[in-house]
N, C-alpha and C positions, 0 to 999 in steps of 0.2 A: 504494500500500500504506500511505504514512504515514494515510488514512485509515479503520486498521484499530483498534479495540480490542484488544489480543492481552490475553486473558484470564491466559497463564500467563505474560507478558513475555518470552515467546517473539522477538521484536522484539530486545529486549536481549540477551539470550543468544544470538544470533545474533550477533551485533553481535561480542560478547567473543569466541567462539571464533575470528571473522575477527582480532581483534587477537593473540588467541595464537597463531594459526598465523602471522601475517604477523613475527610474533617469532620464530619457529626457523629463518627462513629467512637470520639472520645466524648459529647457533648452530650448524651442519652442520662436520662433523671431518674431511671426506674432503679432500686435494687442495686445491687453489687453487678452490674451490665446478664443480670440472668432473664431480663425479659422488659421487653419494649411495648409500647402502645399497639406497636403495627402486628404485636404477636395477640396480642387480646384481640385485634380485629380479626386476623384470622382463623383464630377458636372461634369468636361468633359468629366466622362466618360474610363478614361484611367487611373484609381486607380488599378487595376489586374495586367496589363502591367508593368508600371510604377514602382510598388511594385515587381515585378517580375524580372526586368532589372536592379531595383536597387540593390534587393539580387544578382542578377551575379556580378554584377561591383563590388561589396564587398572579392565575393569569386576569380576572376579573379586577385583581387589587393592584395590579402592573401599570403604572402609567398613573394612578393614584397615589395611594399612599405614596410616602418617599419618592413620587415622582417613577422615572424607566429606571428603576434600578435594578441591579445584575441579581441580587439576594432575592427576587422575587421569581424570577427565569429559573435560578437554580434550584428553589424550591418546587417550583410547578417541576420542571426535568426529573429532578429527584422522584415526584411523587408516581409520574407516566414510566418512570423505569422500575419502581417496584410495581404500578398498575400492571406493566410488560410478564416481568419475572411470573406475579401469582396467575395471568389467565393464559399463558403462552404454553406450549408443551415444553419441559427439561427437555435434554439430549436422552433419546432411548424412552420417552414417558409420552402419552398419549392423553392429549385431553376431550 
């Protein structure tokens, strides 16, 4: 792939969202790191949903709040790649 032109620096922005996400995973409030919000979501069952409404509320609040700031994009990203992860088939898994 490094011998791509990525026209919209798509490449980069890739890049950042993996460094933001790889940044909240010291920043979780549950416990001793044994269980997160998004794991009660998906006990009940409402991790798709939930992941999905919370990417809106991010992009809804984009261009609002704080004005176009990048911490709003990140978040919405954040929330469409665990939306991704819970409705998509693993490797080898069938949904």
């Amino acid at each position: 792939m490094s011998d791509i032109n990525y026209r919209f620096r798509e490449d980069k922005i890739l890049n950042e969202v993996l460094e933001y996400i790889s940044k909240t995973y010291n920043q979780h409030y549950v416990g001793k790191e044994e269980i997160q919000t998004i794991d009660v979501w998906d006990s009940l069952g409402s991790v798709d949903t939930t992941s999905r409404d919370t990417a809106i509320k991010y992009l809804m609040r984009y261009g609002k709040k704080d004005g176009f700031n990048k911490k709003d994009l990140m978040k919405a990203i954040h929330y469409i790649v665990l939306l991704y992860h819970f409705t998509q088939p693993q490797e080898g898994e069938q949904k």
